[in-house]
PAZAPA-4460 file (N, C-alpha, C; in steps of 0.05 Angstrom, whole numbers, plus 32768, in hexadecimal, padded with zeros to 4 digits):
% residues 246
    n_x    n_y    n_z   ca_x   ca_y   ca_z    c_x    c_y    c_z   seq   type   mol
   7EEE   73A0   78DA   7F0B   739D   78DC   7F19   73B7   78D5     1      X     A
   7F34   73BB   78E5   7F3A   73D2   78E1   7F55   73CA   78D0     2      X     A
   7F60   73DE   78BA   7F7B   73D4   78AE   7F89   73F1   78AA     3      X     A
   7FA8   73E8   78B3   7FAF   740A   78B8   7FBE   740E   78A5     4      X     A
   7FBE   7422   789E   7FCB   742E   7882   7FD5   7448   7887     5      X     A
   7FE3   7458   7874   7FF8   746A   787A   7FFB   7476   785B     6      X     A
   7FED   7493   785D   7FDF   7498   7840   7FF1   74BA   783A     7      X     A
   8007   74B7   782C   8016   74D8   7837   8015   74DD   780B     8      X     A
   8017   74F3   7811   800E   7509   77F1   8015   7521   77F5     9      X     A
   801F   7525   77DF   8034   753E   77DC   8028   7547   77B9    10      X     A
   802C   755A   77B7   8021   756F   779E   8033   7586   779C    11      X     A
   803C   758E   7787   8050   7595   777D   804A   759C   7760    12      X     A
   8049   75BC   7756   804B   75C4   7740   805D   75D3   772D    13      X     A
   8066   75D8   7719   807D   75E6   770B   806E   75F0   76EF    14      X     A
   8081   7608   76E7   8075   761C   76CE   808D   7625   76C4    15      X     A
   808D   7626   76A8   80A1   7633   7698   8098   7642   7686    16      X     A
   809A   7659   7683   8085   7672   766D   809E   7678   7656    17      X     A
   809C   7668   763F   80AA   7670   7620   809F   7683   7616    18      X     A
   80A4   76A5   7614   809A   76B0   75FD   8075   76AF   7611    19      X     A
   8069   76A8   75FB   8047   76B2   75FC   803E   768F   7609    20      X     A
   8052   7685   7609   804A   765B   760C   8051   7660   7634    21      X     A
   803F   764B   763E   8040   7652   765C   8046   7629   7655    22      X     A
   8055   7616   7663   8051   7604   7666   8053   75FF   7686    23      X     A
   8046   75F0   7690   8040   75EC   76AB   8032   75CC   76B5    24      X     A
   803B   75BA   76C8   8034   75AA   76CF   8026   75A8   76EE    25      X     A
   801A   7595   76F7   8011   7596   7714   8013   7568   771D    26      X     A
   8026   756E   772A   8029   7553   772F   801A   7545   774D    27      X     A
   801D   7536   7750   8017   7526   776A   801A   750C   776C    28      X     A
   8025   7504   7790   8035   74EF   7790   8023   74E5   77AC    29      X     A
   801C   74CB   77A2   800A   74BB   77C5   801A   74AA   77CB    30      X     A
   8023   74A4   77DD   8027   7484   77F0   8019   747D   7806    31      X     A
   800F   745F   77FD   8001   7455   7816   8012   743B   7817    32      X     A
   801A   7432   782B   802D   741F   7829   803E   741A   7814    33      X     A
   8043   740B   7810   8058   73FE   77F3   8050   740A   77DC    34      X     A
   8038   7415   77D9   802C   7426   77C1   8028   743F   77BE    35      X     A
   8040   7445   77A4   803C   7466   77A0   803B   746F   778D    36      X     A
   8024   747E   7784   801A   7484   776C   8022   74A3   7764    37      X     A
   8025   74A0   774C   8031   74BE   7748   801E   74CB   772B    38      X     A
   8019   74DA   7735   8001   74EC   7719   800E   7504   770D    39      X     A
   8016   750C   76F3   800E   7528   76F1   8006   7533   76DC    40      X     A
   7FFA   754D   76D5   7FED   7557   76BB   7FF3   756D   76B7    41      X     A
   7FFC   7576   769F   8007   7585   7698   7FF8   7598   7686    42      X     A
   7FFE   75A9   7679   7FF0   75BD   7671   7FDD   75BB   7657    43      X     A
   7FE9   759F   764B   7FD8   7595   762C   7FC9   7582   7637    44      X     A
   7FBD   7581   7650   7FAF   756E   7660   7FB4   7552   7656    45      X     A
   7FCF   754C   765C   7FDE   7533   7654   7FE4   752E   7673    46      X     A
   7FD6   7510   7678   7FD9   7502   769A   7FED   74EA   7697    47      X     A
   8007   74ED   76AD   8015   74D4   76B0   8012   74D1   76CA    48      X     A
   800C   74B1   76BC   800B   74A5   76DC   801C   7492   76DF    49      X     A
   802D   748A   76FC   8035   7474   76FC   8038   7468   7717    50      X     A
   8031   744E   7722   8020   743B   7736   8042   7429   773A    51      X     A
   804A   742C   774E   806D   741E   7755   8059   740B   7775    52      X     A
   8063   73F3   776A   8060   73E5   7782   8073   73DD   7792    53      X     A
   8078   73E2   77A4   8099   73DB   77B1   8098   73BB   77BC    54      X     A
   80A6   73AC   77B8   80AB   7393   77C2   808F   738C   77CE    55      X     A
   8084   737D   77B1   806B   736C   77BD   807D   7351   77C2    56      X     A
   8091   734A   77B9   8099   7335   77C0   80C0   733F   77C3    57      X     A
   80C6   732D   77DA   80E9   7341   77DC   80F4   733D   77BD    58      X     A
   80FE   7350   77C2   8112   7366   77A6   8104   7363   7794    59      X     A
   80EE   736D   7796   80D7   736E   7781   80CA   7386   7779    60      X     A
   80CC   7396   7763   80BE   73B5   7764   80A5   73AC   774B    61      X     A
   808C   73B8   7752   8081   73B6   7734   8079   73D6   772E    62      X     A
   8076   73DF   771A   8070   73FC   7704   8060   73F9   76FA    63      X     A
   804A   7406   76FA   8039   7408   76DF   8037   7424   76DB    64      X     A
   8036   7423   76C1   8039   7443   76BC   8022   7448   769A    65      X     A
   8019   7461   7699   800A   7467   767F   8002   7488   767A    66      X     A
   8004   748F   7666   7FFE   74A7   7657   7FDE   74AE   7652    67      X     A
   7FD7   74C2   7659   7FB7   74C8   764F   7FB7   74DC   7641    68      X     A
   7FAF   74E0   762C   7FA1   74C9   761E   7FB0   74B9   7604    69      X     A
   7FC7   74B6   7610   7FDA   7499   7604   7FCE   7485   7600    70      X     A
   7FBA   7473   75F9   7FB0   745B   7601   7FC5   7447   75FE    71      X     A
   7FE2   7449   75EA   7FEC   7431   75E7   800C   743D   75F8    72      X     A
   8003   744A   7612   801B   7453   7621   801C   743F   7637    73      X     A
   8010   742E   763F   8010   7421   765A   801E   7410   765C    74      X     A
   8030   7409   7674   8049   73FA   766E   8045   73E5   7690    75      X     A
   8053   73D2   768F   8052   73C6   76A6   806C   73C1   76AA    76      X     A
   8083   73C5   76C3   809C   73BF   76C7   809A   73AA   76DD    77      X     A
   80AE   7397   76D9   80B2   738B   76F3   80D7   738C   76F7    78      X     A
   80DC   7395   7714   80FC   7396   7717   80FD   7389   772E    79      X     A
   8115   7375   772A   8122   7364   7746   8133   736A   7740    80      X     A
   8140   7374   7760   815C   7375   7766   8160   735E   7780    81      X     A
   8177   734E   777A   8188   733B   778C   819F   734D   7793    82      X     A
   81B3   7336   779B   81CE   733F   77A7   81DA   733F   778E    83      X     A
   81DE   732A   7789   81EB   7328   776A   81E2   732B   774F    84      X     A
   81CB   7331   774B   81BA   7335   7733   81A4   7346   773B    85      X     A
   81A3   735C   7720   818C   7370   771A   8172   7363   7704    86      X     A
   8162   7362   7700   8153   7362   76E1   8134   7373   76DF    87      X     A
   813A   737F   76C7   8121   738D   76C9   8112   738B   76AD    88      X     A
   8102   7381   76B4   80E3   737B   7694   80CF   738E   7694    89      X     A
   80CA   7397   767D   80B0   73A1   7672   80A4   739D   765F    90      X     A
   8089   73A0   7662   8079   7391   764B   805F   73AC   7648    91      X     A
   8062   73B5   762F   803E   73C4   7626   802B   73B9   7622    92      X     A
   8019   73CF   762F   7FF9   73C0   7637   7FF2   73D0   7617    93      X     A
   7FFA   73C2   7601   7FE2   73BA   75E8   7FE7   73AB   75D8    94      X     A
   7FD8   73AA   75C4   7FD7   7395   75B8   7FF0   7383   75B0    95      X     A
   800D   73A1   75A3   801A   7398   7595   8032   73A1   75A8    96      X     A
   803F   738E   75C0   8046   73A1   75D2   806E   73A3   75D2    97      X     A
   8073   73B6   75D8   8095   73B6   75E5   809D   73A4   75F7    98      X     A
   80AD   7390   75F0   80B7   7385   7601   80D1   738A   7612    99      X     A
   80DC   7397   7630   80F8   7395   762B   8104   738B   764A   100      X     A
   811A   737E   763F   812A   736B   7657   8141   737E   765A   101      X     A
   814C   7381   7677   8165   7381   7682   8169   7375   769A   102      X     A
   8185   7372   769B   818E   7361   76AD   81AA   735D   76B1   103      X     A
   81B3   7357   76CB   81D0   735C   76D5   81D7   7350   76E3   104      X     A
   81F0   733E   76DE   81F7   7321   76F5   820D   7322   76F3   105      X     A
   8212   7324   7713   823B   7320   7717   8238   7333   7734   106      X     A
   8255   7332   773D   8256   733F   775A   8268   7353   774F   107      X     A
   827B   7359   776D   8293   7379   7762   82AD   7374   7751   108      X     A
   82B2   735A   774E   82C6   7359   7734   82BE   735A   771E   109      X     A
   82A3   733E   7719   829F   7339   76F5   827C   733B   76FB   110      X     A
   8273   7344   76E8   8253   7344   76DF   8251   7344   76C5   111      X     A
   8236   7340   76BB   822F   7339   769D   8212   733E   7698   112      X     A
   820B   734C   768D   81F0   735A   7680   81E8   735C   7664   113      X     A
   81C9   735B   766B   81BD   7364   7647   81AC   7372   7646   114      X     A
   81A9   7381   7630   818A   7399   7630   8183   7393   7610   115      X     A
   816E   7386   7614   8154   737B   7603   8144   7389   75FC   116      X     A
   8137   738B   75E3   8118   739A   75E4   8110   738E   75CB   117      X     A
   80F6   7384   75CA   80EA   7372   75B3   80D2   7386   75AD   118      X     A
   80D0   7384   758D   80BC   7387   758F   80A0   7379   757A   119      X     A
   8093   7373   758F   807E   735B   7588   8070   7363   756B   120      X     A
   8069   7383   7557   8060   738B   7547   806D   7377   7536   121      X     A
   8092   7384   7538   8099   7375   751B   80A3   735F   7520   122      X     A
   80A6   7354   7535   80B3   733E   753F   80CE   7341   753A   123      X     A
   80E0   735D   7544   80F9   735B   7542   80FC   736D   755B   124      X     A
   811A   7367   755F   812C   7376   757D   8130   7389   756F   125      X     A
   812B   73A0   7582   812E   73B8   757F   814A   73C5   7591   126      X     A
   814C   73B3   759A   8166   73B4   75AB   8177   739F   75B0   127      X     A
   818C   7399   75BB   819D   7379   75BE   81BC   7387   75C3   128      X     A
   81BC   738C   75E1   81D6   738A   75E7   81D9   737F   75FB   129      X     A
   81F6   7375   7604   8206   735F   7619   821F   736C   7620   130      X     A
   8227   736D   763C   823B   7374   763E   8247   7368   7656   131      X     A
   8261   7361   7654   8273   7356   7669   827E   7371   7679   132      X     A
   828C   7376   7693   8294   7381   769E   82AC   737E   76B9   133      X     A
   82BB   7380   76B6   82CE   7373   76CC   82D7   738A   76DE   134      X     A
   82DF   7388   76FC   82E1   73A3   7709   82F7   7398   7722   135      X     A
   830F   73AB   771D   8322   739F   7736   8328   73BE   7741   136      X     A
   8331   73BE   7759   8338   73CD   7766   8344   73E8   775C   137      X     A
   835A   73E8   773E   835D   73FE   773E   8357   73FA   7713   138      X     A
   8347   73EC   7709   8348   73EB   76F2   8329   73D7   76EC   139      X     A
   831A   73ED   76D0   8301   73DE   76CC   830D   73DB   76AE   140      X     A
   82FB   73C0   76AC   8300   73B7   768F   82E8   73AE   7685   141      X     A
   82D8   73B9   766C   82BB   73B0   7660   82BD   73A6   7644   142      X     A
   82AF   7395   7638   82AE   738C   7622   8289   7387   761F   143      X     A
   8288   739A   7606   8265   739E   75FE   8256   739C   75E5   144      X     A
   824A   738F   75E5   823C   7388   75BE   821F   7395   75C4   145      X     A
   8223   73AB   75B4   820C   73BB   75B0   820A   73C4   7590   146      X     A
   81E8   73CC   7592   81DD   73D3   7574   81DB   73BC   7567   147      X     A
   81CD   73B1   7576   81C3   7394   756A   81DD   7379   7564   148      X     A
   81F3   737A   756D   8209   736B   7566   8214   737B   7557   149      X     A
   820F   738D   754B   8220   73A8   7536   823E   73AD   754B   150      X     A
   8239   73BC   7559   8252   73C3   7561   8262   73B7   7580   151      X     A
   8281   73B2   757E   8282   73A2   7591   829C   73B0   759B   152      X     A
   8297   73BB   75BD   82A5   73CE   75C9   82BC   73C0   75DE   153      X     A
   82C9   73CD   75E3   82DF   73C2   75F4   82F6   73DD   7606   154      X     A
   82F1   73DD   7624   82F6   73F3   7631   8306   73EF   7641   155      X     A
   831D   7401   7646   832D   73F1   7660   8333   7415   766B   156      X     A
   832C   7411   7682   8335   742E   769F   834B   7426   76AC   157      X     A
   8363   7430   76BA   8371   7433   76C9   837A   743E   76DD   158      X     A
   837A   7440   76F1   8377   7457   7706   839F   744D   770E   159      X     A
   83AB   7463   7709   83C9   745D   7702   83D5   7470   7721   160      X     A
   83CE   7476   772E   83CD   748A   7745   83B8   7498   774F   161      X     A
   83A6   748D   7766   8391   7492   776F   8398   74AF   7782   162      X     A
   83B7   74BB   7788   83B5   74D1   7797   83B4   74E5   7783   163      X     A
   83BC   74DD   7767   83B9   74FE   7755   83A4   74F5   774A   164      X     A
   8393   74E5   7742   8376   74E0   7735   8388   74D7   7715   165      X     A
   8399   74C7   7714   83A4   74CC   76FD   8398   74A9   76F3   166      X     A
   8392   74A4   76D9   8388   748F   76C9   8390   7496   76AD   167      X     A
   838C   747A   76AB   8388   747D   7681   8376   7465   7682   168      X     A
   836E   7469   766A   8359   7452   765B   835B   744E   7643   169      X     A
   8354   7443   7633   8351   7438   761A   8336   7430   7610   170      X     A
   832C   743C   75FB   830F   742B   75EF   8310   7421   75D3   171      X     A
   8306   7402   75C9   8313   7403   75A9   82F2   73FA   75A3   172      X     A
   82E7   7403   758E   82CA   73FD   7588   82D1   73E9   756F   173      X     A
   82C2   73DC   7562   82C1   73D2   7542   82A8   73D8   753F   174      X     A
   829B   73DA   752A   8288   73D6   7519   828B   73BD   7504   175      X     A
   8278   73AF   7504   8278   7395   74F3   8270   739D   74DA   176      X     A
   8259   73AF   74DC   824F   73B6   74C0   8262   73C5   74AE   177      X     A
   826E   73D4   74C2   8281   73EA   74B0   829D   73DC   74A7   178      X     A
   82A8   73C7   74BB   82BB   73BD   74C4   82D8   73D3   74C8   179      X     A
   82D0   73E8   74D8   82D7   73FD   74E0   82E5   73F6   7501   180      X     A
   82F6   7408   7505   8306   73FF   7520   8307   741D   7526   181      X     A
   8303   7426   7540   8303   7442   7550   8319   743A   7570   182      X     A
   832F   7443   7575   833F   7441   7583   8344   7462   7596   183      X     A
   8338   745D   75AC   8338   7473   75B4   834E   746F   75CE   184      X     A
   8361   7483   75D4   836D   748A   75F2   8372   749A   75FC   185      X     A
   836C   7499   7615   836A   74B3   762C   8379   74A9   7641   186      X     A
   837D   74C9   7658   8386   74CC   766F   8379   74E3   767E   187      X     A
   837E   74E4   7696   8379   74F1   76AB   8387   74EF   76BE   188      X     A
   838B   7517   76CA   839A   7516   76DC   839B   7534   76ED   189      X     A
   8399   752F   770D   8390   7541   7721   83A5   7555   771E   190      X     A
   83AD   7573   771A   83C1   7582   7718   83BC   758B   7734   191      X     A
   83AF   7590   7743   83A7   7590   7768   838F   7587   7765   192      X     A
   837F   7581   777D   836C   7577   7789   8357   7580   777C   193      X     A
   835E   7599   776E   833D   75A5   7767   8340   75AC   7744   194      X     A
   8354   75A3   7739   8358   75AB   771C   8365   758D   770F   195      X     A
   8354   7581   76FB   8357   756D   76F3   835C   7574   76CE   196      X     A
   836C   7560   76C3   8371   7567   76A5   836D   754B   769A   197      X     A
   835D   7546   7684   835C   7538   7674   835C   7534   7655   198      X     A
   8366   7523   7646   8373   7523   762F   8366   7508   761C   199      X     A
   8360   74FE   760D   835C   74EA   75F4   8368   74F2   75D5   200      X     A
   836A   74E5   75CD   8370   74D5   75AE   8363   74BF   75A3   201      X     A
   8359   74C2   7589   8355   74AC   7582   8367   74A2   756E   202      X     A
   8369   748D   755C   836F   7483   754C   836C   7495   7531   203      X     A
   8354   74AA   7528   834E   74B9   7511   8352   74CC   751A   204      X     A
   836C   74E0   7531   837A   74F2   752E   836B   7508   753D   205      X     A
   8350   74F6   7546   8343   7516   7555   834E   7520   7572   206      X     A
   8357   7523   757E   835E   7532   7598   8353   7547   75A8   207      X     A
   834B   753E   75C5   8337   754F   75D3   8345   7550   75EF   208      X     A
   8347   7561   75FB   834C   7564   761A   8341   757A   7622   209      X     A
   833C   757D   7640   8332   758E   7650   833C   7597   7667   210      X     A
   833B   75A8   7677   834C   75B0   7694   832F   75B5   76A0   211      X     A
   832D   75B1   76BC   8316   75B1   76CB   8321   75BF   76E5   212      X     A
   830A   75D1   76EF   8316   75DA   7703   82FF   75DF   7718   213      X     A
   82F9   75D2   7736   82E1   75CC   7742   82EC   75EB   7753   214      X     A
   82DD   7600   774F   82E6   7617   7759   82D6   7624   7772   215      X     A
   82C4   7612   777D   82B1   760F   7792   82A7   75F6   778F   216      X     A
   829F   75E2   77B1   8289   75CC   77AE   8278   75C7   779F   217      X     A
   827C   75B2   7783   826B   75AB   7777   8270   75BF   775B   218      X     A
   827B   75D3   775E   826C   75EA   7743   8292   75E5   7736   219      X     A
   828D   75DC   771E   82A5   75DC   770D   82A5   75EE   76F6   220      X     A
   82C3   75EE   76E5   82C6   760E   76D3   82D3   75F2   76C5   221      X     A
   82D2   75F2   76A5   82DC   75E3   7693   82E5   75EF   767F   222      X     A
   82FC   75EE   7676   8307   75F5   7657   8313   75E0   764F   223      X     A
   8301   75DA   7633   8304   75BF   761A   830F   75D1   7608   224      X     A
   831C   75B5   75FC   8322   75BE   75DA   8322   75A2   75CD   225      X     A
   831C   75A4   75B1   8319   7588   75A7   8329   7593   7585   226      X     A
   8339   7587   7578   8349   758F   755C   834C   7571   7559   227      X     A
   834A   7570   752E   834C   755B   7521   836A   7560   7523   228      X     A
   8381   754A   7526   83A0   7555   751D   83A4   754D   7500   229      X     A
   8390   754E   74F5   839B   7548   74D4   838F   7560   74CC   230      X     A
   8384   7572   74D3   8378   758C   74CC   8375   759C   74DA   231      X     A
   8387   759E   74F3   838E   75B3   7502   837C   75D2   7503   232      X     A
   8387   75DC   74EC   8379   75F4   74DD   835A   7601   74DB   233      X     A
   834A   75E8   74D5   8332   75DF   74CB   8318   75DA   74E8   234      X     A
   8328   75C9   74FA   830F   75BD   750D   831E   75C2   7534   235      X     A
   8325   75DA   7532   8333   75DC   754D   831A   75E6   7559   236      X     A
   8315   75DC   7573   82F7   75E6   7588   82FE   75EE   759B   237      X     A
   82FF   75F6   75A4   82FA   7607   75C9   82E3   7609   75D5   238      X     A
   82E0   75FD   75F0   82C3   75F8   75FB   82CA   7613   7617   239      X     A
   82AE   7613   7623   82B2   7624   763D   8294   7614   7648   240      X     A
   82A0   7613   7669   8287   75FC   766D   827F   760F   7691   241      X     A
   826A   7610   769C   826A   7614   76B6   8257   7609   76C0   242      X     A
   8257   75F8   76D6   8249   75E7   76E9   824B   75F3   7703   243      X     A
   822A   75FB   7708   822B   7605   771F   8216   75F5   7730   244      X     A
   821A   75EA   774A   8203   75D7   7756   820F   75EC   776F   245      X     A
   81EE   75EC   777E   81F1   75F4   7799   81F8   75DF   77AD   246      X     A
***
């Protein structure tokens, strides 16, 4: 019997020389149908591998992945994606393993998510957050309990004129433990097409803005400044930033 297959590999290496230290990797990538394995080893003869199955079953991906000589690196993922819902699980191949869940349900107005991670050693979450999210045409609004139920966030964007890029937002955090409140607000706004300025405050007096200026495709020029206004004197910053992409 004959069974046809379709077997393509690519190899690809990189080097960075620190001083008298040379670090250097040599990777490689196979696909034969739905399966593509990816290898590489690096210069402390440390091998990662990882085995992606593409839709053995629709919207179905599986991962396995492991460290050599990691023995307790091997991990198994499974991700479905629907129309309306994402979720993605992993579980470690040993004894005492990581457990972790995510997952995402709702369409383009409202969705609702959580990111889990247990872990079976001590029998406690290592992680536990939930978050609601609402999204209209010209304004997003999020509400998020993260750090284990510790801290519980609340975000609102505005898009107040979509021809100057102009918005504000608002973010108010609490802490339960601290029983602490952080009130932060910002704006943004296009001074032409290619030079944007932005501004925040929070509630404890710190103040930060920036002017941006995209002075070629892709490659931007930034000048920040961030000052406490209760100590003016003391904590005034000035940043200089340059982004260059070809």
């Amino acid at each position: 019997h004959f069974f046809p297959f379709q077997l393509c590999q690519a190899i690809t290496s990189t080097g960075i020389k620190k001083g008298e230290l040379l670090l250097a990797d040599v990777s490689t990538e196979l696909k034969n149908n739905n399966i593509t394995t990816n290898v590489k080893v690096d210069t402390k003869s440390t091998l990662f591998a990882t085995v992606t199955v593409d839709e053995p079953a629709p919207g179905l991906k599986t991962i396995f992945s492991f460290i050599v000589p990691d023995q307790r690196s091997g991990k198994v993922e499974l991700q479905y994606q629907h129309e309306y819902a994402g979720i993605s699980t992993s579980i470690g191949l040993n004894a005492n393993p990581l457990v972790n869940f995510s997952g995402v349900v709702g369409n383009n107005c409202v969705s609702v998510g959580t990111d889990l991670s247990f872990d079976t050693a001590s029998g406690n979450f290592t992680k536990l957050n939930a978050g609601l999210n609402f999204t209209h045409s010209d304004l997003i609004a999020s509400l998020t309990l993260n750090d284990k139920g510790d801290t519980l966030n609340a975000s609102y964007y505005h898009i107040v004129s979509p021809l100057t890029n102009t918005a504000v937002g608002a973010e108010l955090t609490h802490s339960f433990s601290s029983n602490e409140n952080t009130l932060t607000i910002g704006t943004q706004h296009a001074l032409e097409p290619l030079t944007t300025v932005k501004a925040r405050l929070n509630n404890y007096g710190r103040a930060s803005g920036l002017i941006q200026h995209e002075w070629r495709p892709k490659s931007l020029f930034t000048i920040s400044g961030e000052v406490d206004t209760r100590a003016i004197e003391k904590s005034a910053k000035v940043g200089l930033a340059l982004a260059l992409k070809p």
